[in-house]
N, C-alpha and C positions, 0 to 999 in steps of 0.2 A: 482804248476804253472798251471796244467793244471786243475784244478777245481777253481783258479782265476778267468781264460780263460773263463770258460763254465759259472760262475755268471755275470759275464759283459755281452754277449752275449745273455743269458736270460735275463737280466734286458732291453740291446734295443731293442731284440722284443718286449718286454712289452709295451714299453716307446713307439713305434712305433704301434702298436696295439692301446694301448689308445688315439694317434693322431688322428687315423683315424675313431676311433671311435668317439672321439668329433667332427672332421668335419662331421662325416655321422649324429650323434644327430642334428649339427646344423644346417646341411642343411636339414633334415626333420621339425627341426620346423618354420624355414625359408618356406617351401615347405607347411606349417600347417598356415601361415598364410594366408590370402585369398584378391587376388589381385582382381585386377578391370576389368579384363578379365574373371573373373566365371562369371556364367547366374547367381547367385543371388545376384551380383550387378548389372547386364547389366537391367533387370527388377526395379532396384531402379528410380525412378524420378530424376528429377536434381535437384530441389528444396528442395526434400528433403536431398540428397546431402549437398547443400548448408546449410543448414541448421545444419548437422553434422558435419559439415568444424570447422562452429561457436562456435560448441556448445564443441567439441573436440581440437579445435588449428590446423594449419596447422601442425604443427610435427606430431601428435597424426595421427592426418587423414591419412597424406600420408604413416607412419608407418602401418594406418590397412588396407588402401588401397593396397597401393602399397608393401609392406614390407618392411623392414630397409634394409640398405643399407653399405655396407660391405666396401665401398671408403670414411671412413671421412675424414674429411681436419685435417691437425695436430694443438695441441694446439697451436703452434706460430704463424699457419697462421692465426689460428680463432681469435688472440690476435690482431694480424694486423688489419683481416678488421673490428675489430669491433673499435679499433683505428681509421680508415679510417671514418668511417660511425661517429663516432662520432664528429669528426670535420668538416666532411660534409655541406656545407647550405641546412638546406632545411632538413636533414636529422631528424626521430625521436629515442629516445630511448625507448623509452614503446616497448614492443614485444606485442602488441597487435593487432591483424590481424583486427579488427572493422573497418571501413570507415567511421562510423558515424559521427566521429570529426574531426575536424579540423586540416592540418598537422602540426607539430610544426618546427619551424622556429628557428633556431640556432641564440645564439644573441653575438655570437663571431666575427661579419662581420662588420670587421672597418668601422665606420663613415665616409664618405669625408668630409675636409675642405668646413668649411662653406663660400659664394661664387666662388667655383670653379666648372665644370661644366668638365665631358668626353668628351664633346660633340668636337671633332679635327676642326670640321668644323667652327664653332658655334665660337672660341678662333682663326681661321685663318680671319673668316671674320672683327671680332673686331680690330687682330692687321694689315688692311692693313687701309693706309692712304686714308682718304676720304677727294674729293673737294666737299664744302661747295655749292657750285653752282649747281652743278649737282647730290649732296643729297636731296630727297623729305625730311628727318629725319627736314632739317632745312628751311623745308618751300616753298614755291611756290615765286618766281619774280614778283611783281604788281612798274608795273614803275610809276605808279601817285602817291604811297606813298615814292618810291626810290627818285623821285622828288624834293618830300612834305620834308623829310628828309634831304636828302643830295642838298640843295640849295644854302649854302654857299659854294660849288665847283665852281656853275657857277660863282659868288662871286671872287672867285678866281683867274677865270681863267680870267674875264675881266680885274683885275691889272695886269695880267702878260702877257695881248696881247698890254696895254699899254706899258712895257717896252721892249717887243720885238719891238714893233715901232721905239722907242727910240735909241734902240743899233741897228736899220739893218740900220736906217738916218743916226748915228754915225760913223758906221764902213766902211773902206777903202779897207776889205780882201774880195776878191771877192769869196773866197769857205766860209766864215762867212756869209759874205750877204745871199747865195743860202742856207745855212740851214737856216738863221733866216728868211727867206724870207717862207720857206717850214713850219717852225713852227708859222710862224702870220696866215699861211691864215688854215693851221689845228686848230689853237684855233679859230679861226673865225667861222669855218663850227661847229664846236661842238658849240659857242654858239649860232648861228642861229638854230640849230637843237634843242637844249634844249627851246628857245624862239618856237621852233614851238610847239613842244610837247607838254608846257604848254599852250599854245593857247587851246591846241584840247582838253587836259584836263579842260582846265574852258568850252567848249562847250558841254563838254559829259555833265559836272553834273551841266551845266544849263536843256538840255533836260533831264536828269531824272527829274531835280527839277519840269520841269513844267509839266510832265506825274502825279508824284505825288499829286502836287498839283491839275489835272485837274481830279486822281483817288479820291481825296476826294475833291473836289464839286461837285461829282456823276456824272461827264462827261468823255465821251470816251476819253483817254489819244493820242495824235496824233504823226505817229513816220513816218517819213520822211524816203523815199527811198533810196536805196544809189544810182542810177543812178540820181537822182534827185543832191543828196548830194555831189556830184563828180562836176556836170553840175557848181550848184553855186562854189561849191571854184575856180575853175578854171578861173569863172569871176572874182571873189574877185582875185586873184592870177594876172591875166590880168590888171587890176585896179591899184595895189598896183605896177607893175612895171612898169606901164604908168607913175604912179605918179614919184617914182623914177627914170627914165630917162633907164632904163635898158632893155626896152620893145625889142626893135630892138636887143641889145643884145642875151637874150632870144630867140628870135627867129632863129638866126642867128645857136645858139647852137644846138636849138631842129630839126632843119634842117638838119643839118651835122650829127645828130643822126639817124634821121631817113633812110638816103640813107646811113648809114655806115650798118645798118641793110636791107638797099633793097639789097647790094652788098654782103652782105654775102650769103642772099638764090638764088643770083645767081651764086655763084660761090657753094656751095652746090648742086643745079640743073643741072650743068654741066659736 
């Protein structure tokens, strides 16, 4: 028993001895390699450095540089990131340290559906509803072609102030009379308005016609003032309701307008 005792005992000093001896060997030739803090790399260039980076691999390099390094990562982890790295975008597989070329570009990154756009912004502006009026998308308002176009309205509207005529003579209800009363003289004023309108569009593109025409027989083209152009309608306007018997009318109106507007800025001023 007791020389069992004394071989087990001798054999772990031994086993213990040779531990420490393998870490003393390794960390001498760990201590043999020559790091980057000796003066005979501090005297190396950087370029030339660089140059041994290339020519050796970064592993190699920071191995004679710096010395190996006693903390690896374990195989499963190194299995991982290199799993990681390789379904990576953007990421490459070569281990080659060069910069020369071009990175490579992973072609596992789903396609989008064709017309469909990230864009949140872009997909909120499309679904809100848009008035057609107040979209530049569908054009600017020119009333001498909305006119030119849309002319069987006024069309329209002339049979249908015939028949309100008809039914306010007709009728006996006195709250019927006062709407249809209300609707003859509103279709009246729209087409008095629409007959003005078109007046002043056949005026306009008589005086373009006759600019043009006086640009090509090489003569100054002549364009009327608009204090001038106010002066005359207002005669012609004068005239037109002399003739029609409404003159005094008119006047009677424009009158009570204008002190309805003297009474306001005095009672403003007060």
């Amino acid at each position: 028993m007791d020389s069992s005792d004394d071989q087990s005992e001798h054999s772990h000093e031994e086993s213990e001895s040779s531990v420490e001896k393998g870490s003393s060997d390794s960390q001498d030739e760990e201590d043999d390699v020559p790091k980057l803090a000796d003066d005979e790399f501090k005297e190396i260039p950087f370029e030339d450095l660089l140059k041994l980076q290339k020519k050796l691999g970064t592993r190699m390099y920071n191995e004679a540089i710096f010395g190996k390094t006693s903390d690896k990562p374990s195989q499963a982890e190194a299995t991982k990131s290199s799993k990681k790295r390789k379904f990576e975008p953007g990421s490459s597989n070569s281990e080659s340290d060069d910069d020369s070329g071009p990175e490579e570009v992973s072609a596992r990154r789903k396609v989008p559906q064709l017309g469909k756009t990230k864009n949140r912004n872009y997909d909120e502006a499309n679904q809100r509803p848009r008035d057609p009026r107040f979209d530049p998308q569908q054009g600017y308002f020119n009333g001498r072609k909305f006119r030119e176009d849309y002319g069987f309205v006024n069309d329209m509207r002339t049979k249908e102030l015939k028949k309100l005529q008809n039914r306010m003579q007709s009728t006996t209800d006195p709250e019927e009379g006062a709407k249809l009363k209300f609707l003859v003289q509103r279709t009246g004023n729209q087409i008095r308005e629409y007959a003005k309108q078109r007046k002043l569009d056949e005026t306009k593109r008589q005086e373009k016609q006759q600019a043009r025409q006086a640009i090509k027989d090489g003569k100054r083209p002549f364009y009327e003032r608009k204090s001038t152009k106010q002066a005359r309608e207002l005669v012609e306007q004068y005239d037109r309701l002399k003739q029609d018997g409404k003159l005094a009318k008119h006047i009677d109106k424009r009158r009570k307008k204008v002190s309805a507007k003297d009474r306001k800025k005095l009672d403003f001023s007060t």
